[in-house]
C-alpha positions as CSV (number, residue, x, y, z in Angstrom):
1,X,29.4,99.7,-86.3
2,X,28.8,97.3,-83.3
3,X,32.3,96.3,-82.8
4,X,34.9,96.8,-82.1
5,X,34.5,99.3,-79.5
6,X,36.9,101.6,-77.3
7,X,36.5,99.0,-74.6
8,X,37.1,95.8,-77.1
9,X,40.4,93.5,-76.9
10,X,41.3,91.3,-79.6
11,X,44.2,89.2,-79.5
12,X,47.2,88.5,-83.0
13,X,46.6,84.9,-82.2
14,X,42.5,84.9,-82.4
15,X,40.5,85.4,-84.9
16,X,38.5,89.5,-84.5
17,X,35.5,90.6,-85.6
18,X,34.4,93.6,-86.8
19,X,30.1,93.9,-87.1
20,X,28.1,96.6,-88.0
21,X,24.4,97.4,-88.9
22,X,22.5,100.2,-90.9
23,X,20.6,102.2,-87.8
24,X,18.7,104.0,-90.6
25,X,20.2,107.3,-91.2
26,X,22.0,109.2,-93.9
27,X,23.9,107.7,-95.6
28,X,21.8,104.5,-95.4
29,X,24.4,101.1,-95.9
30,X,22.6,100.6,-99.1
31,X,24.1,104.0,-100.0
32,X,27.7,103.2,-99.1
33,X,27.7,100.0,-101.2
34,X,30.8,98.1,-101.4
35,X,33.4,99.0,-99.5
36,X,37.4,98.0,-98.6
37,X,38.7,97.4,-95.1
38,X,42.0,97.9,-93.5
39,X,43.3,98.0,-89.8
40,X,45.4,101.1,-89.5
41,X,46.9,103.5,-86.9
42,X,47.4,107.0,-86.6
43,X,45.5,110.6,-85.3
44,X,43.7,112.9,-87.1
45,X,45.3,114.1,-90.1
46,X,48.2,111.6,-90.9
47,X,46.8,108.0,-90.7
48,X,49.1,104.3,-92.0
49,X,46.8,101.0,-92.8
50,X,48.9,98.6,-91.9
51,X,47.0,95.4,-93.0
52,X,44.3,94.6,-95.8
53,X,41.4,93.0,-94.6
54,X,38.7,93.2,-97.5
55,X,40.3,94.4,-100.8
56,X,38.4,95.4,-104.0
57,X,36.0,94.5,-105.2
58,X,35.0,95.2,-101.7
59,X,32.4,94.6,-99.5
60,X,28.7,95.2,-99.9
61,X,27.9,96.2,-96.2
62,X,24.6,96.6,-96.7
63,X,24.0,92.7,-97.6
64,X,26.4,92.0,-94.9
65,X,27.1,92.5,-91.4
66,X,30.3,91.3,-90.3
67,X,33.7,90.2,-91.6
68,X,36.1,88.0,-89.1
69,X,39.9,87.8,-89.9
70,X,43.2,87.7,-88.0
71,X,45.4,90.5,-87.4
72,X,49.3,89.9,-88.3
73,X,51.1,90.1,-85.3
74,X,54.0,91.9,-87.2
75,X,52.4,94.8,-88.2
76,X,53.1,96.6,-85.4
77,X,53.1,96.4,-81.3
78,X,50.7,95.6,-78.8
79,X,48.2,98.3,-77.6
80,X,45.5,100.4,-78.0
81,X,46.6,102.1,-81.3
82,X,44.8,100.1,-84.0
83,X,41.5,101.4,-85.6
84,X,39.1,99.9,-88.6
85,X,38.4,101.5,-91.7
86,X,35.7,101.7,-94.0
87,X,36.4,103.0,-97.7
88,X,33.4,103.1,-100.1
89,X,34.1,102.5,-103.6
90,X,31.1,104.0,-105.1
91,X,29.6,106.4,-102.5
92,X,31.5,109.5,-102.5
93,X,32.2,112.2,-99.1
94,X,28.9,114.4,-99.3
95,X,31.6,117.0,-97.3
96,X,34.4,116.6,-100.2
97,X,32.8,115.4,-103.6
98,X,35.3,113.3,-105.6
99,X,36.3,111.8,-102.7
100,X,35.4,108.6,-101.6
101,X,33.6,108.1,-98.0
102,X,35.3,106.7,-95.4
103,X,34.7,105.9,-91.7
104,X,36.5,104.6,-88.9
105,X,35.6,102.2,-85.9
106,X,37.0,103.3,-82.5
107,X,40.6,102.7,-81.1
108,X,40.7,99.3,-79.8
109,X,43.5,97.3,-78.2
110,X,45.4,94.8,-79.9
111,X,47.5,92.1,-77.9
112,X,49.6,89.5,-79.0
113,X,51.7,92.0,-81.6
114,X,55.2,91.4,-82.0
115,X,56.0,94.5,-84.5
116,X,57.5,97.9,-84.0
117,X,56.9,101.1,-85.5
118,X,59.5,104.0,-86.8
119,X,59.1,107.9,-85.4
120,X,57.5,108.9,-87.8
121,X,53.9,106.1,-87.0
122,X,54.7,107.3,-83.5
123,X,54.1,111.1,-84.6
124,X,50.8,110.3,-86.5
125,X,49.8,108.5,-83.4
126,X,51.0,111.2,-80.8
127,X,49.5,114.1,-82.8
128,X,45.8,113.6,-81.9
129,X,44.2,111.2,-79.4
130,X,41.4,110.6,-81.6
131,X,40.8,109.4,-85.4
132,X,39.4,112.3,-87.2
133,X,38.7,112.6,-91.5
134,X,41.9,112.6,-93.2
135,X,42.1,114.2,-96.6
136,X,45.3,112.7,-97.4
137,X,45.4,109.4,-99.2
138,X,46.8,106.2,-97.1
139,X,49.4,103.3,-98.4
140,X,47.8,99.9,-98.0
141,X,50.5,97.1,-97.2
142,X,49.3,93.5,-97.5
143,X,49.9,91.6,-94.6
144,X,50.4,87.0,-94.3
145,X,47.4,85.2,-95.6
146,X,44.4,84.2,-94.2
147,X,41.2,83.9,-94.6
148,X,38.4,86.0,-94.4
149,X,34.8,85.2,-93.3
150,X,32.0,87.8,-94.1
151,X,28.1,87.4,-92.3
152,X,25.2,87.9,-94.5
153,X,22.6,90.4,-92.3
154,X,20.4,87.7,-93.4
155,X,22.3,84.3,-92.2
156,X,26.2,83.1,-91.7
157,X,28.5,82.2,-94.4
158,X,31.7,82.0,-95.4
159,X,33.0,84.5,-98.3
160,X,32.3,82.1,-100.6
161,X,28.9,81.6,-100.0
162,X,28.2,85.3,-99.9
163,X,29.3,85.4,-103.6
164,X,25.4,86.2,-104.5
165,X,27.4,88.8,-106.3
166,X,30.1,88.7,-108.3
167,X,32.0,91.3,-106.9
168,X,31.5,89.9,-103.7
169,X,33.0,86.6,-104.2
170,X,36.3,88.4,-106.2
171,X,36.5,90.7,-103.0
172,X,36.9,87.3,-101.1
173,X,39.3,86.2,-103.4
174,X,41.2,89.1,-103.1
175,X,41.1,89.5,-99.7
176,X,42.7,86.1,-98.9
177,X,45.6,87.2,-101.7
178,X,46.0,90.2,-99.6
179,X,45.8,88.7,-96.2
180,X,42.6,89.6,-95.3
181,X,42.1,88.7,-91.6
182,X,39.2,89.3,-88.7
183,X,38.3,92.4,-88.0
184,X,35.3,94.1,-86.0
185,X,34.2,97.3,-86.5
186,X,31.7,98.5,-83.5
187,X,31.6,102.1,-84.7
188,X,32.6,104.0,-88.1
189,X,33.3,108.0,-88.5
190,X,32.6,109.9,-91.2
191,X,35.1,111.2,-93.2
192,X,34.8,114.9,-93.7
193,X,31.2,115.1,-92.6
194,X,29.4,114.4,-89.3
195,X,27.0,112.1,-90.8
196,X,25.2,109.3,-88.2
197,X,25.0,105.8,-89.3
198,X,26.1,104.7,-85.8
199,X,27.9,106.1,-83.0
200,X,31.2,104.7,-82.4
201,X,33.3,105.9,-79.3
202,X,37.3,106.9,-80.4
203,X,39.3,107.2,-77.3
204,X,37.3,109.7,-75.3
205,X,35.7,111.0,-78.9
206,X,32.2,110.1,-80.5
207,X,32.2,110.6,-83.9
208,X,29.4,110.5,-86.0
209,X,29.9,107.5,-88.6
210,X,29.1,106.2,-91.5
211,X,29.2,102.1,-90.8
């Protein structure tokens, strides 16, 4: 994943982006397939996804490269506490089989965000500085609707357009019902297993990743 980064700022009233590419090793993007993508906050072992970007059907990352949307500004406060993740949806953790693979873009800071959190988000967050593999399953809330906008690695188009596949064009659909909004994932960790797809940097963490 290209972006977002540790060092990236993305603002509740702008729309983010989150772009990745396959750098050629294990597990190639082709591998990973169609995948789901929520913002969410937490540490290591407890994690919350606070908004649904790209709900199934999913999205094929490796005929795309970037999906755009805009985060709800209620979902939680400003700051560095919000990361992307990646869930696969037909690739499963070579570390935990039966699982599904997930990986996670770096902390980056969100501004603009009018929400608040409860002790217990606070505790996930406060219990590790960095995003590790969680083996515990995480709720999805939906958050408002908006759009979402996903880039083919081959040219720019709306969701729409990338409906090439079926399940693509449903995953727009469902996105938008769901309140899909941008997001930009720079780097991606691998859930359970330190497998390199690109290097994204978590707080002072590099984690080995799968997007």
């Amino acid at each position: 994943v290209t972006k977002p980064v540790a060092t990236d700022q993305c603002s509740a009233t702008l729309e983010c982006a989150i772009n990745w590419k396959d750098d050629g090793v294990a597990p190639l993007l082709a591998q990973i397939g169609p995948s789901t993508i929520d913002l969410c906050t937490g540490g290591q072992f407890q994690q919350t996804c606070l908004q649904n970007i790209v709900a199934a059907p999913g999205v094929d990352v490796s005929k795309n490269s970037s999906v755009v949307f805009h985060p709800n500004p209620q979902i939680g406060p400003a700051g560095t506490y919000y990361f992307i993740k990646f869930t696969s949806l037909s690739f499963q953790d070579p570390a935990v089989p039966g699982r599904p693979f997930t990986a996670y873009s770096a902390r980056f800071n969100l501004v603009g965000m009018t929400g608040t959190w409860n002790s217990t988000i606070w505790g996930e967050i406060s219990s590790s500085a960095s995003i590790a593999s969680s083996t515990s399953a995480v709720s999805i809330s939906s958050a408002s609707s908006s759009s979402v906008a996903v880039t083919s690695a081959r040219s720019t188009s709306s969701v729409s357009s990338v409906s090439k596949a079926s399940s693509t064009a449903s995953a727009s659909a469902t996105a938008r019902a769901n309140g899909a909004v941008t997001m930009a994932v720079p780097g991606v960790m691998v859930s359970g297993v330190a497998v390199v797809v690109g290097v994204i940097t978590l707080g002072a963490s590099i984690f080995a990743l799968g997007l």
